[in-house]
N, C-alpha and C positions, 0 to 999 in steps of 0.2 A: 504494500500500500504506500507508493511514494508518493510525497506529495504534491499536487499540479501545480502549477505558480496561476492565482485566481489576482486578476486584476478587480478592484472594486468599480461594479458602475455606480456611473454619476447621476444618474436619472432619479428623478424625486418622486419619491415614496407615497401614495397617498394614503391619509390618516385612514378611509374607512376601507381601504385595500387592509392595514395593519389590523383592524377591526376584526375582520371578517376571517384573517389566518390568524388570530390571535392563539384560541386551541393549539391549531398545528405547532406556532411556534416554542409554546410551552412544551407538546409532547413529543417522546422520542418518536423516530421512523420506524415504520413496521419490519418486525423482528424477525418475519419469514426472506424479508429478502436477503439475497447473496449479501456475502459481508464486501466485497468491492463496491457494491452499489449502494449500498448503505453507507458505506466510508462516502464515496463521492457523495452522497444526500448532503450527510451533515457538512461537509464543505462547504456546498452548495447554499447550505441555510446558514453557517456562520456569516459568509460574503454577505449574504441579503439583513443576518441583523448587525452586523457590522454599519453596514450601509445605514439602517434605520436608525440605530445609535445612533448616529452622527448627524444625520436628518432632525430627529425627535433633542439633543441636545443643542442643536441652532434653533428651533421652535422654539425651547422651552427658555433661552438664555435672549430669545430676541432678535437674533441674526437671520429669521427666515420667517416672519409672523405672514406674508401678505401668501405662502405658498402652503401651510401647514401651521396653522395658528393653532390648531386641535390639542397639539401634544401637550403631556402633559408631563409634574415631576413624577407623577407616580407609573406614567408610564417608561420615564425614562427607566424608574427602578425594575419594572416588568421586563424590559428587555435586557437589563442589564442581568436578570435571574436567567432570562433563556439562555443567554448566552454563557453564563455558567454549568446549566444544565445542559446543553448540547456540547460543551465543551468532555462534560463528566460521559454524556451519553458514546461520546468519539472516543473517551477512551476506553470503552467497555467492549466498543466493536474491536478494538487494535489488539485489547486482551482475547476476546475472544477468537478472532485470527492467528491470534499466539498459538490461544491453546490446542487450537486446530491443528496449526502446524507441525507443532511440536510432539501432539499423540501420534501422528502418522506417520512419526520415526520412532515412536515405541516410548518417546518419554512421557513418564506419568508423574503428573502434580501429586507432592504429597502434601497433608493437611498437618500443621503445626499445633 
């Protein structure tokens, strides 16, 4: 799982686009998919709250009131959790690709 060099885009977020993935953004990616693809997800979805972060804190500080007046502090705190928890969530797939890998050369986790 190397990883891609994700350029952020610049395109402005709209507040009730953030609304409406709000859910999503809070929960992980569904757990059936391949672990490649699921890696890519949450990449994919850091770039985008990356992106809102930075949108939602020029709203909320006043550098962007006439584009996105909506945001608010508490949602800056909202995004600032997903991206903690999609942070936690990426590293559970990278363990879990670990331990893929590693039983199908015969090594086994033991418990401490």
């Amino acid at each position: 799982m190397a990883r891609s060099p994700v350029k952020p885009a610049s395109a402005e977020i709209s507040y009730e686009l953030y609304v409406e993935l709000l859910d999503e953004l809070l929960n992980p990616i569904e757990h059936s998919l391949d672990l490649n693809v699921r890696y890519e997800l949450y990449l994919s979805k850091l770039v985008y709250l990356e992106n809102l972060l930075e949108q939602c804190f020029r709203s909320v500080n006043g550098q962007n009131k006439s584009a996105n007046g909506s945001f608010s502090q508490a949602d800056l705190h909202t995004i600032q959790g997903a991206i903690s928890s999609t942070h936690e969530f990426m590293r559970e797939t990278i363990l879990e690709a670990l331990e893929l890998r590693l039983s199908r050369i015969g090594f086994q986790r033991q418990s401490i």
